[in-house]
Each structure stands twice: as C-alpha cells, then as structure tokens.
C-alpha positions in Angstrom: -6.4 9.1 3.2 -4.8 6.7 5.4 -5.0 2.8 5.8 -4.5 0.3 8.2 -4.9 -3.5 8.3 -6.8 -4.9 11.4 -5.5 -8.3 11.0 -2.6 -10.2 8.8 -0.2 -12.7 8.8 3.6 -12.3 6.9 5.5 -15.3 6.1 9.3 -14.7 5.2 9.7 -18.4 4.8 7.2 -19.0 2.6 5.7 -15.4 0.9 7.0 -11.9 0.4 7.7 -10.8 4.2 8.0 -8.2 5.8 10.2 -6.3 3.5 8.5 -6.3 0.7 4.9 -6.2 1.7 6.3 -3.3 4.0 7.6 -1.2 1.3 4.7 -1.7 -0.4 1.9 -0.6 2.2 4.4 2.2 3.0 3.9 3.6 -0.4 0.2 3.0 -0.5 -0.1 5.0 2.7 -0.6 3.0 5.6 0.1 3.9 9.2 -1.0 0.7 11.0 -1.1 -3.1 11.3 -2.5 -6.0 13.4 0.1 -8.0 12.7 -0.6 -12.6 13.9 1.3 -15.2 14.0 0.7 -18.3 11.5 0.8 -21.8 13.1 4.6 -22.7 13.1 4.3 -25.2 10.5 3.6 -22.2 7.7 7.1 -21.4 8.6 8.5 -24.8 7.9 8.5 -25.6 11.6 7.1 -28.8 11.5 7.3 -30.6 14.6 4.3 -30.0 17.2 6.7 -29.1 20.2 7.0 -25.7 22.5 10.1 -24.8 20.9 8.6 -25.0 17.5 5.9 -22.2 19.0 9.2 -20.5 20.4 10.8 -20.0 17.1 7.4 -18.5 15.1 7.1 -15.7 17.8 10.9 -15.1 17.0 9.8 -14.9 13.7 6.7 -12.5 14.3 8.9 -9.9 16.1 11.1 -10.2 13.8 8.7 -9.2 11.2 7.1 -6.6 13.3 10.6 -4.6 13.8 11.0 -5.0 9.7 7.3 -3.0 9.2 8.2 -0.9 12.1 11.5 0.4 10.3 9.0 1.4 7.4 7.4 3.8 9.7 4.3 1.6 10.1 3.3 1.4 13.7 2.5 -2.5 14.8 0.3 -4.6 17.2 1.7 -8.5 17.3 -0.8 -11.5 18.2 0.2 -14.8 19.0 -1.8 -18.1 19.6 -3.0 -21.4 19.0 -5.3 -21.3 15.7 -8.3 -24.1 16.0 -6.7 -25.2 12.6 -3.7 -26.6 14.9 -6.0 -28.5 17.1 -7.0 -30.8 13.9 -3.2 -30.7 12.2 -1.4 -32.3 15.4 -4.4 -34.6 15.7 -3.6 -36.0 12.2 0.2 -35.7 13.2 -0.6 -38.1 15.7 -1.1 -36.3 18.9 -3.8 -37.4 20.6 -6.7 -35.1 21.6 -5.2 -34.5 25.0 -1.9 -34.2 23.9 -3.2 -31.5 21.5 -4.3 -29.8 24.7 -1.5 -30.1 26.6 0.5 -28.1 24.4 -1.7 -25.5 23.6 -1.4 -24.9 27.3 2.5 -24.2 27.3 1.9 -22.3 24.4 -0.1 -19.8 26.5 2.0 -20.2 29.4 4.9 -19.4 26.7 2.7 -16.5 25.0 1.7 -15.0 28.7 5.6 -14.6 29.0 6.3 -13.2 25.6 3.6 -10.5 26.7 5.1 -10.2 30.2 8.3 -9.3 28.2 7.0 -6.8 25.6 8.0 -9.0 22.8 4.2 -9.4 21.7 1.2 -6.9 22.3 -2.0 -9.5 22.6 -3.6 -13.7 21.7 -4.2 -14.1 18.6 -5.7 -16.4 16.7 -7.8 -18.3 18.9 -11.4 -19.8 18.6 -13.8 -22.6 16.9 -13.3 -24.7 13.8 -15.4 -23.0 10.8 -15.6 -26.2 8.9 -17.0 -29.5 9.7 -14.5 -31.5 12.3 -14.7 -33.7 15.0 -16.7 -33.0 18.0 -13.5 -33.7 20.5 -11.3 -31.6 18.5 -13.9 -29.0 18.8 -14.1 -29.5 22.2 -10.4 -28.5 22.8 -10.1 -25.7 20.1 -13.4 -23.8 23.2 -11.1 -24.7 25.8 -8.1 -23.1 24.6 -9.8 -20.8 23.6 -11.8 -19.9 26.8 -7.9 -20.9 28.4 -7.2 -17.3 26.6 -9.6 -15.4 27.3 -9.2 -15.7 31.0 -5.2 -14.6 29.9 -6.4 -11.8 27.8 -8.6 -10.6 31.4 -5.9 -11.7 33.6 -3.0 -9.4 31.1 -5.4 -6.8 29.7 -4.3 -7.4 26.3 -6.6 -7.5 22.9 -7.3 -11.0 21.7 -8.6 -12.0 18.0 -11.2 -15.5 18.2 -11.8 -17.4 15.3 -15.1 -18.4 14.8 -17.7 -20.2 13.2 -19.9 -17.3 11.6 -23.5 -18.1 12.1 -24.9 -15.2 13.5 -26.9 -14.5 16.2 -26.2 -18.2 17.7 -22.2 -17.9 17.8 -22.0 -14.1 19.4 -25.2 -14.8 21.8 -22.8 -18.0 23.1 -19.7 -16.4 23.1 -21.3 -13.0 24.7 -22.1 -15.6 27.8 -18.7 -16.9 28.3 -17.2 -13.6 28.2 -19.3 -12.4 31.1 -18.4 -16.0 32.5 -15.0 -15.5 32.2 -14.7 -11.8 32.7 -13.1 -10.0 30.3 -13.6 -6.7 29.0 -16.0 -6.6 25.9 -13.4 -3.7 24.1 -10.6 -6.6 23.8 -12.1 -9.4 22.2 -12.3 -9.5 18.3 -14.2 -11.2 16.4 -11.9 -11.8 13.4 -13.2 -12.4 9.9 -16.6 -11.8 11.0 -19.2 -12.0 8.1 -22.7 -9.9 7.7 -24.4 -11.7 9.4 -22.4 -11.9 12.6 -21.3 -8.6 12.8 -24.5 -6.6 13.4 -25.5 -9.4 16.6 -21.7 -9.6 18.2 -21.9 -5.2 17.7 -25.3 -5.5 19.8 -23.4 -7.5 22.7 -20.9 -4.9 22.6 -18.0 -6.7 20.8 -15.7 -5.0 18.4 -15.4 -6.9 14.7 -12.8 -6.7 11.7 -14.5 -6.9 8.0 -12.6 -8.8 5.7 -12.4 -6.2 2.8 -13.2 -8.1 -0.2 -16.5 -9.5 2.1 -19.5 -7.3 2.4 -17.1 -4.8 3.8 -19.3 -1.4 2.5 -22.1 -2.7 4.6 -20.8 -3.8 7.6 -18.8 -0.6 8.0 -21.7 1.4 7.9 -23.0 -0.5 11.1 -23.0 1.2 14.3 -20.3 -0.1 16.3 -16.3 -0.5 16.7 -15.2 -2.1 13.5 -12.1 -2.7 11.7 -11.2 -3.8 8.5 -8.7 -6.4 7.5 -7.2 -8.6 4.8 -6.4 -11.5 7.0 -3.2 -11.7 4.3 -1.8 -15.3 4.8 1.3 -14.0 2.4 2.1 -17.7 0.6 3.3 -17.6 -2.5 1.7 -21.0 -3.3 -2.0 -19.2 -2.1 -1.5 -15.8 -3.4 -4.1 -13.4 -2.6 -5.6 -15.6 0.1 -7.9 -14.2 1.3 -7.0 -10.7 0.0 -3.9 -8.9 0.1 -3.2 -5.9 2.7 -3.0 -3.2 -0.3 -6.8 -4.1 -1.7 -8.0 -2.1 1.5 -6.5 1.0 0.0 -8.2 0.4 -3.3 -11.2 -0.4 -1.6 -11.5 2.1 0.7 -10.2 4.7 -2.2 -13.4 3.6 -4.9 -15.8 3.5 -2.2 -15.3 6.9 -1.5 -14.7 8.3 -5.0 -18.0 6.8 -5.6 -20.2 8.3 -2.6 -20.4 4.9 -1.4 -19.2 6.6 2.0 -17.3 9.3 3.0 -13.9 10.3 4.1 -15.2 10.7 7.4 -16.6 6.7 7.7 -12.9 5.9 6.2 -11.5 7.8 8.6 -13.1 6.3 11.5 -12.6 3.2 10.5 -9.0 3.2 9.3 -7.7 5.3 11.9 -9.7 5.8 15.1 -11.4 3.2 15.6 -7.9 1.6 15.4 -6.6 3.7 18.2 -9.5 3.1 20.3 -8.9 -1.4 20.1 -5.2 -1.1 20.1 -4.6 1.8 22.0 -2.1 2.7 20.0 -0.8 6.7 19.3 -3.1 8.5 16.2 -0.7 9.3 13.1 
C-alpha cells in the first residue's frame, strides 16, 4: 500500500526537517506530499516585512528539493495563514497595515508560481477561534484576494476555515462562483465531519485530518484527501498528528475490514493525482 500526505508543514529551524521526516516517510512507503509554508515567524523570522515572506519560501523549496531527493514527489503551497492577520496585529501593525502586506505577499507568491519555485496558495482563509471582527474582516479579504490568483494562475489553493458545516461551505460555495474559480482547486483543509459531507455537495474537494473522523469521512462520496497537517516543532510534537500516523492508520483500517485496499487506494493515490495533477507512482 502506498501513502501520501495531503497537507504538512516542515520546519528545519525549529523540528526534524526535511531530512529526517523524509527518510522516514520514505521507509514507511510514501510516494506523495502537499507540502505548506508556515508563517515566517515558525522559522525564527520574526519581523512582519516582505523579505521575511521571501526567505520562508526559500525555506519551503528548500525543503521540497530535500523530500524530492528521497524519491517522494512534492506539491509546495505558500500563503498568508489568518493566524498572521491576528500575530502582526498584536506586533503592532495596524489592521490595514496587516493588509497591506498580505497583498505583496501574493504579489510575491504570484511570482514565486510564475517562476516554478512553488506549485499553488496555501494556507489561506478565516480565523477558527474567537477574534476580532476587523481582523476577520481582512483574513476574507486576503483570502478572497487569493482565490481570484488561484483562477487568474490555475493553481490549487488550501483555505482555512472555520468548520461549522453547512453555514461555512454554503458561504464560501457563493464567493467561489463570485470570484470564479474552478471548484477542483480549492481545498478545504482540516475539514471536520461535519463540513465535509455539505462542501462535497457544492462540489469542493476536502483533506481529513487522520486522527479526526478520518474512517468516516473517507467513505463519503466525493474528492477527499487525507492529511496530518504536521506542524514539525519539537516544542509541539505530534501537533496535530505526524505524517507517518496515516500509514498506521490507513494500514489497521484495512487489516480490520474497516475499508478496503481499494478506498485506500483511491484515497492515497488517485484522488491525489486527480487535485494535484501530479504523475501516478
């Protein structure tokens, strides 16, 4: 059986890096990742500038070439997570400000793409947890900001989002036929149980996080994915899972009938090819 990870983050700074965590997926069999940048801060880049956001995509290439030279074929993301919208607030950028930089970082992430350094936008979206309503109001308008690059580019992009079922994909179903985008590009990330069986009725695809409900929402019509969403920090180890749980997973649900090799398979491997567009193993 092989395995692939929709969606993680790798942290050289910080965690084990590519290196390691590559050698180790190699030997547990996978052929595939989704691979996002973390906010530039996670890498010790502290300062809320453009050429902070310059060096993390530096960084995510580099890691991508590292998992790459471990046979493992790679997608890179790169964005502007709603986390960063409340982080530079508290830094002291105002609300605008926030903004403002979020758009070079698209400008700069439209040129990374034009370039072939990175493959799609990724993380983008809404706050999950309670904020302010102005900061939520500029994590939807980056976000919507990247969506209409995702259409312009034709490139996947991953959205972070509140997950409250019918209410968040029915909303976000309308902008995207606002906007224009193609349904097939736009993930919802992390998506829980609840959220995943309303966005699959719009006709969006989703990524179960594996230690969440992930044996029922695989078994859902629809394109899904499965993820760890890996944050590799050695201070938050395990958060939220680590890459190699998906093979352990995905290896006792099928020992114990739960599905079978042919649900793994689709899951693991074409529905993969079919969001990434990326060459079966």
């Amino acid at each position: 059986m092989l395995f692939s990870d929709a969606h993680l983050h790798l942290n050289p700074v910080k965690g084990l890096g590519a290196e390691r965590v590559g050698e180790k997926l190699a030997r547990a069999g996978f052929w595939f990742t989704g691979l996002v940048g973390l906010p530039p801060y996670h890498y010790g880049l502290d300062k809320p500038s453009l050429d902070s956001f310059e060096k993390a995509i530096s960084i995510l290439a580099s890691q991508a070439r590292a998992l790459r030279e471990k046979g493992i074929k790679v997608k890179t993301l790169a964005g502007f997570h709603p986390a960063e919208v409340d982080e530079y607030n508290r830094m002291g950028l105002t609300i605008r400000e926030v903004y403002e930089l979020a758009e070079r970082v698209l400008k700069l992430i439209e040129s990374k793409i034009k370039e072939g350094v990175i493959d799609g936008i990724g993380e983008v979206g809404r706050q999950h947890y309670g904020t302010s309503f102005a900061r939520i109001s500029v994590a939807e308008s980056v976000m919507i900001r990247a969506l209409e690059l995702a259409r312009d580019l034709n490139v996947v992009i991953h959205l972070h989002l509140d997950q409250s079922g019918w209410p968040t994909c029915h909303l976000l179903s309308k902008v995207i036929e606002l906007i224009g985008v193609k349904r097939k590009l736009v993930l919802i990330h992390h998506v829980n149980k609840h959220s995943a069986q309303p966005c699959i009725e719009y006709g969006l695809p989703v990524s179960a996080p594996v230690k969440q409900e992930v044996d029922e929402i695989i078994r859902l019509p629809g394109l899904i994915l499965v993820e760890s969403d890996y944050i590799d920090d050695n201070e938050r180890p395990g958060v939220s899972s680590y890459p190699w749980d998906i093979a352990s997973v995905f290896t006792r649900l099928v020992k114990t009938g739960v599905i079978d090799e042919g649900v793994a398979s689709k899951v693991l491997v074409e529905n993969v090819v079919e969001y990434y567009g990326v060459e079966p193993p």
